[in-house]
FIMARTOR-513356 format. One record per residue (C-alpha): residue in three letters; x, y negated, z negated. Coordinates in steps of 0.1 Angstrom, whole numbers, plus 2048, in hexadecimal, padded with zeros to 3 digits. Each point is the difference from the previous one (the first is absolute). Layout:
N
alaXYZ;...
//
This chain:
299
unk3215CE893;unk7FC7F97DC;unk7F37E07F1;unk8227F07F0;unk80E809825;unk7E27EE815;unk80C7E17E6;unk81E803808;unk7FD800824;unk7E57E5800;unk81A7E77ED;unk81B807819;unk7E47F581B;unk7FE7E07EE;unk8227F97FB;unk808804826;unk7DC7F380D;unk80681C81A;unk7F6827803;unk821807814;unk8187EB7E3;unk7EE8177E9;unk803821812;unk8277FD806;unk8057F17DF;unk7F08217F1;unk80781681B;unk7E0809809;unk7E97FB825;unk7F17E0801;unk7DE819809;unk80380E7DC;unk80C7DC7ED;unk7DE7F6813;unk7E881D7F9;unk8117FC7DB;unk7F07DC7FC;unk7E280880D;unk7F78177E8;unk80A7ED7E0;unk7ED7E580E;unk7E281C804;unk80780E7E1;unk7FF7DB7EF;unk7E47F2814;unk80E7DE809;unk8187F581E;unk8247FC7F3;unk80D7F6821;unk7FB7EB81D;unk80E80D820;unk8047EE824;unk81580481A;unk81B7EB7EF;unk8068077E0;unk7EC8127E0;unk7F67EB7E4;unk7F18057DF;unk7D97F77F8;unk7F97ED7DE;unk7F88287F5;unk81F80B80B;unk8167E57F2;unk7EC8027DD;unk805828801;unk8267FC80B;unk8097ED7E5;unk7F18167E8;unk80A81E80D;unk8237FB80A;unk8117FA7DD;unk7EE8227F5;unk811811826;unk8227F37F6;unk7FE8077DC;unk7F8823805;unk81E80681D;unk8157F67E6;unk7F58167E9;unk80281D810;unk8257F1811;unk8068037DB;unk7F68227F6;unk811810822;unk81E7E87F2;unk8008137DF;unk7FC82580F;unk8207F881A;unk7E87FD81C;unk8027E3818;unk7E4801819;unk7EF7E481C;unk80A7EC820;unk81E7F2802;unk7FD7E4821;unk81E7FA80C;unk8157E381B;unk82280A809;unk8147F481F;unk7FC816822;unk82580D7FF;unk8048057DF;unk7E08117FE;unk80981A822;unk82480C7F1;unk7FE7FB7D8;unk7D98027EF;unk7F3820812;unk81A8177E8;unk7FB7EB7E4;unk7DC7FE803;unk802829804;unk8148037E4;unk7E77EA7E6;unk7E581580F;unk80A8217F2;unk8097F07E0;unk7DB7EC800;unk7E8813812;unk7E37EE7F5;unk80B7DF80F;unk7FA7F3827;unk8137E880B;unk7F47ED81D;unk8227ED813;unk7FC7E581C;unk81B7F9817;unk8077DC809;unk8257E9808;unk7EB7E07FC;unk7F77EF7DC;unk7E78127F0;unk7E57E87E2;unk7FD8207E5;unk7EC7EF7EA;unk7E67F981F;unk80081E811;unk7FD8147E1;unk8228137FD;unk80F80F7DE;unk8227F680E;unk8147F881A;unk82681280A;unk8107E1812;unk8277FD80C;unk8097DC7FD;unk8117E57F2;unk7FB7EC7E2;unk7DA8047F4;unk7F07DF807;unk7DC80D7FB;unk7F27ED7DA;unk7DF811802;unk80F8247FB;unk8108137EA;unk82181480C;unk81C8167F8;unk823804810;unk806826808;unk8237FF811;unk8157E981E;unk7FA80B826;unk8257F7812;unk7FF7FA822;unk81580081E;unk8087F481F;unk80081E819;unk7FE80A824;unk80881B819;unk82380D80B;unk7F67F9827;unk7F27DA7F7;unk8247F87EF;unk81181181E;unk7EE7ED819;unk8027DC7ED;unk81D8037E5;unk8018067DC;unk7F97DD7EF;unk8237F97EC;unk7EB7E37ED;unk7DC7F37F5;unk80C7E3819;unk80181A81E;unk7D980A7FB;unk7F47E2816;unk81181781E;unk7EA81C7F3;unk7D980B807;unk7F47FF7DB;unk7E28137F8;unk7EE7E77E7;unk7E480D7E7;unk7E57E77F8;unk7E28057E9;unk7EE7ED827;unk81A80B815;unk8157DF7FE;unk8267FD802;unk8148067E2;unk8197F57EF;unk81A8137F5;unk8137F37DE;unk8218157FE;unk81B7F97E6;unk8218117FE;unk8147F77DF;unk7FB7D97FF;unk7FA7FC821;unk7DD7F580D;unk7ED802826;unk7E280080F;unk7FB80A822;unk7DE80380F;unk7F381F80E;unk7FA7FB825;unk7F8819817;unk7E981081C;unk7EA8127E4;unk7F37F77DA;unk7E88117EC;unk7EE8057DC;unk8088237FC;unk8288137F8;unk7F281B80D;unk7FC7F3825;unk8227E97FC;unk80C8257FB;unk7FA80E81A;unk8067E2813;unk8248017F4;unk804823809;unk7F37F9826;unk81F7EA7FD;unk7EE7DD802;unk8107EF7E9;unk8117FB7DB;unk7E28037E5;unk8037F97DA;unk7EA81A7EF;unk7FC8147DE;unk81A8187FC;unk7E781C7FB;unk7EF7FB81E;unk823803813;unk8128197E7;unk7FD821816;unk8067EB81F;unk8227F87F2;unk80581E7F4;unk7FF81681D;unk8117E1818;unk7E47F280F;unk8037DE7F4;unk8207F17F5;unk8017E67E6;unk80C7DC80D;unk8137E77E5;unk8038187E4;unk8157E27EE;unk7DE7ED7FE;unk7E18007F3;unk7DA7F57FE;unk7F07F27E3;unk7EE8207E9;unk7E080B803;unk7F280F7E0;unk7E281E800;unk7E97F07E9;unk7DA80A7F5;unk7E47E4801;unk7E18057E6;unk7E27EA7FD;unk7FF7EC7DC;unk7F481F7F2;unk8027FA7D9;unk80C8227FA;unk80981581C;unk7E881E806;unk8118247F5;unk7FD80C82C;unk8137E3809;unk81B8007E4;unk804825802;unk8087FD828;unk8147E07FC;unk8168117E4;unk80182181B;unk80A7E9819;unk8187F27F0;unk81581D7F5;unk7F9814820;unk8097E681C;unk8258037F5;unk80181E816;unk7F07F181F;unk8237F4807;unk7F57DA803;unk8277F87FA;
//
């Protein structure tokens, strides 16, 4: 490995005071991040870092030579961000949060299709339902389906609305009735969704007309994908993104309940850290995305 990359990697061992932060933020082992280190520091002669069984920290060598070193590290990626940008070339890592469903049955053809048009990018995508801290944990965005953004420390940008619906299966209906009403859901199992598997509340509006109605039922969960499949075991009414239900309705396996009312929208939006200007991979993919997720049938 190549001076300007043992930098490089020896900065990102600072910022996350950890071998293992570093190695998945760059995509490498945590052997090689530490082998890396170790031979700058060889190459230098000094200690940069302290390690323990806790956490890494820097020496007064390591601190002096980061803060030296790193405006030169970032100064020359963004050169050479620059010159790919002025050939047509976009090139680097693109790290990635996106919600578990929406991630299974939407990004895998998208993220196919921005490969063959950007083969010198890698894009590394982690899965997670809960609330994800970007600027933290070091991602270059975050793909969220939510409601109004709420999050101050973040840059974002609405991409389109994600309708939902109230759905269940045939045999459930059959077996219980079909609700007339929102008022008729408290005779219903609802399937609630909770970021920690908490009941819901479910805000439905039809015209002028207002309710709430609580989900209660036998089963609640932080994942559509399992309130899916719950629904189609025919245990219960379940209020879910239409594009994790589309081909379930399609084909008859779930059957929408209240069509006359709705939820409250949820809107795909991308997250950025404060970058000042956002780096070519990331706008590039985030203009891709865009354009491209109005065929992942998310309406």
């Amino acid at each position: 490995m190549g001076e300007l990359e043992s930098i490089r990697v020896f900065l990102a061992v600072a910022e996350q005071q950890s071998f293992a932060g570093a190695a998945r933020q760059l995509g490498l082992t945590p052997a090689s991040v530490t082998r890396t280190v170790a031979a700058l520091e060889d190459r230098l002669g000094v200690q940069l870092l302290v390690r323990t069984t806790r956490q890494v920290s820097l020496t007064s060598s390591g601190a002096v030579y980061a803060a030296r070193a790193a405006p030169l590290s970032n100064g020359l990626m963004e050169a050479a961000e620059e010159t790919r940008a002025a050939q047509g070339v976009v090139s680097g890592l693109i790290r990635i949060s996106a919600p578990l469903s929406l991630g299974l049955k939407v990004l895998p053809d998208i993220l196919s299709r921005f490969a063959k048009l950007h083969p010198q990018t890698q894009v590394a995508l982690s899965l997670s339902d809960g609330f994800v801290d970007i600027i933290e944990q070091d991602y270059d965005l975050a793909i969220r389906i939510s409601g109004p953004p709420g999050d101050k420390s973040t840059i974002w940008r609405k991409i389109c609305k994600v309708p939902r619906a109230l759905v269940a299966a045939p045999g459930y209906l059959a077996r219980r009735g079909t609700p007339e009403g929102p008022d008729d859901l408290v005779d219903h199992a609802c399937l609630a969704y909770g970021p920690e598997a908490r009941e819901e509340i479910w805000e439905l509006s039809s015209g002028t007309s207002r309710r709430s109605q609580r989900a209660r039922g036998s089963f609640c969960a932080n994942n559509g994908d399992v309130l899916r499949r719950l629904a189609l075991n025919g245990e219960g009414i379940a209020l879910l993104p239409r594009f994790i239900v589309a081909e379930d309705l399609e084909k008859g396996h779930l059957v929408e309940v209240l069509p006359g009312w709705s939820a409250p929208e949820l809107w795909l939006t991308l997250y950025y850290p404060p970058y000042d200007r956002l780096p070519l991979r990331v706008a590039t993919f985030s203009d891709f995305f865009e354009q491209d997720v109005e065929t992942a049938s998310l309406v």
